[in-house]
C-alpha positions in Angstrom: -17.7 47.5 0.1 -16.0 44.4 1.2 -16.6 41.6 -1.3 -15.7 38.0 -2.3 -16.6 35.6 -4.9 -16.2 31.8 -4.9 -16.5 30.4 -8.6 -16.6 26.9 -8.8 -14.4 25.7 -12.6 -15.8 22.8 -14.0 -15.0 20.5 -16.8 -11.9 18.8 -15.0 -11.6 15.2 -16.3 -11.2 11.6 -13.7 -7.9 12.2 -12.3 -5.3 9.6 -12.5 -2.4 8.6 -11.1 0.2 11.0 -12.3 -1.9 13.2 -13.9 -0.7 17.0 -13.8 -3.3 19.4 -12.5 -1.7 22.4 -12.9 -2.5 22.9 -16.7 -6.0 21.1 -15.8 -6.5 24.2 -13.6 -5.4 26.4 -16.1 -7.7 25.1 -19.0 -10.5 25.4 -16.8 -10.0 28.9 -16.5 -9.5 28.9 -20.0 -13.3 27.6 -20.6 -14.5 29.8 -18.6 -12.8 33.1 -19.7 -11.0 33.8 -16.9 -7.3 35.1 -15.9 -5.9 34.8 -12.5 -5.3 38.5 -10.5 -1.9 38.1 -7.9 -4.9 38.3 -4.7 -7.0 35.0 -6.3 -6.8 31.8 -4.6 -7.5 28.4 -6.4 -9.1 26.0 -3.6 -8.2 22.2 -5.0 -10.0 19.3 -3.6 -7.6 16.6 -1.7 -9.2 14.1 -3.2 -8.2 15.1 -6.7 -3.9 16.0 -5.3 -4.6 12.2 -4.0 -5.3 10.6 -7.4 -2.8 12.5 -8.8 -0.3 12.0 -6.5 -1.2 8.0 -6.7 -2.7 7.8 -3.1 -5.4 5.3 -4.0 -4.9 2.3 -2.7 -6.2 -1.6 -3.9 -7.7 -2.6 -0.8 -7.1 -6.2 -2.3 -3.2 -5.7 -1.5 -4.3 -4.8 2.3 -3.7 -7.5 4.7 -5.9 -7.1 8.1 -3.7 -7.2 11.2 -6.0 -8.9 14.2 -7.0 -5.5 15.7 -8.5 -4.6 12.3 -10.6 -7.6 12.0 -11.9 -7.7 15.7 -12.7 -4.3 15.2 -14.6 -4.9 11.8 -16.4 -7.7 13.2 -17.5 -6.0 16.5 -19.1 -2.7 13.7 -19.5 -4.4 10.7 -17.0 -2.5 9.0 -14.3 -3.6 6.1 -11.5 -4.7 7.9 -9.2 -3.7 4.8 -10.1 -0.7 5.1 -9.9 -0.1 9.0 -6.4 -1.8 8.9 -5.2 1.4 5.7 -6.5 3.7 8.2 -4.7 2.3 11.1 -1.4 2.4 8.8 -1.6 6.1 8.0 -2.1 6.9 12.0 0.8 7.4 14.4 -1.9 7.7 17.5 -5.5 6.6 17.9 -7.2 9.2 19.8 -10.9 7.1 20.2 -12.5 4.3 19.1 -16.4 4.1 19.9 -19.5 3.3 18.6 -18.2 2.5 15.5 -16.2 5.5 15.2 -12.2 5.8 14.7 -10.7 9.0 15.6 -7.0 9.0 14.7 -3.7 11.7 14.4 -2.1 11.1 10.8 1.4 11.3 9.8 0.9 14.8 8.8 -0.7 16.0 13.2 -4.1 15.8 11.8 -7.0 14.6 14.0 -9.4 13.2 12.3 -12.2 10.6 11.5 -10.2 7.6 9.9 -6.8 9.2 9.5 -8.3 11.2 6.1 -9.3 7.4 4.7 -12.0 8.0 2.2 -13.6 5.7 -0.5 -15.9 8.4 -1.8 -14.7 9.4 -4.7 -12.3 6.4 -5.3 -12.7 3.2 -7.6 -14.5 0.3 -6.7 -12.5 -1.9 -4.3 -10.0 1.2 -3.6 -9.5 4.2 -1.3 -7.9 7.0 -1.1 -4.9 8.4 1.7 -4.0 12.1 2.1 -0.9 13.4 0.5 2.0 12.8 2.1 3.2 16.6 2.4 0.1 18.6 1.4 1.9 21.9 1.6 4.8 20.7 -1.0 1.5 20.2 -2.9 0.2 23.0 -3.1 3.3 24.6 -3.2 3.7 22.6 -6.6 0.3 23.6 -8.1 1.2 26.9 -7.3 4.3 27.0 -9.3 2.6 24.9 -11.7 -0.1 27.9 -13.0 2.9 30.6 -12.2 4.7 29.0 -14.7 1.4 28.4 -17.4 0.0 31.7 -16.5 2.7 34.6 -15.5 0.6 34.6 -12.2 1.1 33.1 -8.9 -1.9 32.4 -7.2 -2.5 31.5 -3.8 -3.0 27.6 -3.5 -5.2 26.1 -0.6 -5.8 22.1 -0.8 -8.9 21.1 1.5 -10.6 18.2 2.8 -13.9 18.0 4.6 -13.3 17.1 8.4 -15.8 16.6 11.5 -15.8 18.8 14.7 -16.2 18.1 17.8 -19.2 19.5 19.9 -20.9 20.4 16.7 -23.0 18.1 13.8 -22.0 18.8 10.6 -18.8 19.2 8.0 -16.6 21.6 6.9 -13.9 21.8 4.8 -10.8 23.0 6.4 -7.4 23.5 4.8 -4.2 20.9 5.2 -2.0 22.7 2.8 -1.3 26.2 2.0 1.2 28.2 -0.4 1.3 32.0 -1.1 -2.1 32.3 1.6 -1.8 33.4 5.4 -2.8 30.5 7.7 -4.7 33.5 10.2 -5.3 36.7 10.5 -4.2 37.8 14.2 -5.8 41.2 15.7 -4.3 40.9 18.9 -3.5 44.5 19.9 -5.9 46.1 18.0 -8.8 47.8 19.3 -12.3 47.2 19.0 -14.9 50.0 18.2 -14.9 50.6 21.8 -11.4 51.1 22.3 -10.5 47.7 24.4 -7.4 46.2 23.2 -7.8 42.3 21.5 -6.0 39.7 22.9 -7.9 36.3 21.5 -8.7 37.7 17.8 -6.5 35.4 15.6 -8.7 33.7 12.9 -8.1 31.1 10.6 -8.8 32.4 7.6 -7.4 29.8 5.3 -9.7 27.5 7.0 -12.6 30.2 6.3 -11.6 30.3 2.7 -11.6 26.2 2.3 -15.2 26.0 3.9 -16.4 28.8 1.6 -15.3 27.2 -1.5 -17.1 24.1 -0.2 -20.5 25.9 -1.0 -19.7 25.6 -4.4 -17.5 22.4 -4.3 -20.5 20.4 -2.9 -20.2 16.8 -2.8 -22.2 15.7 -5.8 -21.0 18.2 -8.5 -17.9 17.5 -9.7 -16.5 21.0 -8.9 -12.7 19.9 -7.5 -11.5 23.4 -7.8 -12.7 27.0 -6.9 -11.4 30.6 -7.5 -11.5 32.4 -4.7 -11.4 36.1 -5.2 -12.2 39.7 -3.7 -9.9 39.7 -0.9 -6.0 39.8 -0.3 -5.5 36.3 1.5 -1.7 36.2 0.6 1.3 35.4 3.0 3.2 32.6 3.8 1.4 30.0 5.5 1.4 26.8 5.9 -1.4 24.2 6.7 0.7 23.1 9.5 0.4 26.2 11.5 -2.9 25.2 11.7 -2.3 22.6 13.9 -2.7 22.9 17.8 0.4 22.2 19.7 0.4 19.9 22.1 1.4 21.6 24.6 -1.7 24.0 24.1 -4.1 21.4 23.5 -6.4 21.5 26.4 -8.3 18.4 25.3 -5.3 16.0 24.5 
């Protein structure tokens, strides 16, 4: 019978700038008497690639432009902070009720172009990654190399969605894991052909790790293991063309 387990590794110190997390990863498998299999797939938290990666920024260093402080004043909102996320946009796609919905650098739409002090020092925030595949990409050469195994790497953050309440975490960087799973062609148990059957599995994977990721447990990295998710993907494929988007 199909089956898949999500085990959360705990026991992974405050990241820092700098930092590597590779052997972090691998110690915590270590502690918990695991070894990786070539189909596991190590979910890592973006906030933790962030820190490491120095993407937390002094919000005493940020200068408000005029937008940023009209906008703070009009929601009560840091103006620091809104200017950041205004920096690591290239489009603002709404701004109401308090809200900022922004593309970043990297073509993802999002709530305050990935801004988040959660998880950050006083005073600071952290931005996305600049290239979150060459991330995971690293990480994933990273525990190769520590390991003899080269696990599939998927670094997630936790987004909004439109039309429904709620997060999830989604994946924005992907190495040695397939972005979908496309059926078109096949044929269901009744024999009519697919032709809308692509899902996005790594995103599938990042929200299931989130079950044991939680926001309040400290668990910044998951194993991921039972089924073959490996390929080639990118986070990037992810992302909606334009020219397809019917809501741009």
């Amino acid at each position: 019978m199909p089956r898949l387990e999500i085990i959360g590794l705990t026991g992974l110190p405050e990241i820092t700038a700098g930092v590597a997390l590779a052997p972090l990863m691998v110690a915590a498998l270590d502690r918990a008497g695991m070894s990786l299999a070539p189909t596991d797939v190590m979910v890592v938290t973006q906030k933790i690639v962030s820190k490491s990666e120095g993407c937390e920024v002094d919000l005493a260093t940020i200068e408000p432009s005029a937008s940023a402080r009209a906008w703070s004043a009009a929601y009560d909102k840091d103006p620091r902070l809104l200017e950041l996320v205004l920096r690591e946009a290239i489009r603002v796609v709404r701004m109401d009720r308090g809200v900022l919905i922004t593309e970043t650098r990297h073509g993802l739409v999002c709530a305050n172009s990935g801004v988040d002090v959660s998880n950050a020092q006083p005073g600071h925030a952290l931005t996305l990654p600049p290239d979150p595949d060459a991330s995971a990409a690293r990480l994933r050469a990273g525990v190769a190399a520590a390991t003899g195994v080269a696990p599939g790497v998927v670094i997630s953050d936790t987004f909004g969605r439109p039309w429904r309440e709620g997060l999830v975490n989604v994946a924005i960087g992907l190495a040695g894991v397939r972005a979908f799973d496309d059926h078109r062609g096949e044929r269901d148990v009744f024999g009519r052909v697919l032709h809308a059957s692509v899902l996005a599995i790594a995103d599938e994977v990042a929200s299931a790790a989130e079950l044991v990721m939680s926001k309040t447990r400290q668990v910044p990295v998951v194993l991921v293991r039972g089924l073959d998710f490996g390929g080639a993907g990118r986070g990037r494929d992810l992302l909606r063309e334009p020219g397809r988007d019917l809501f741009r």
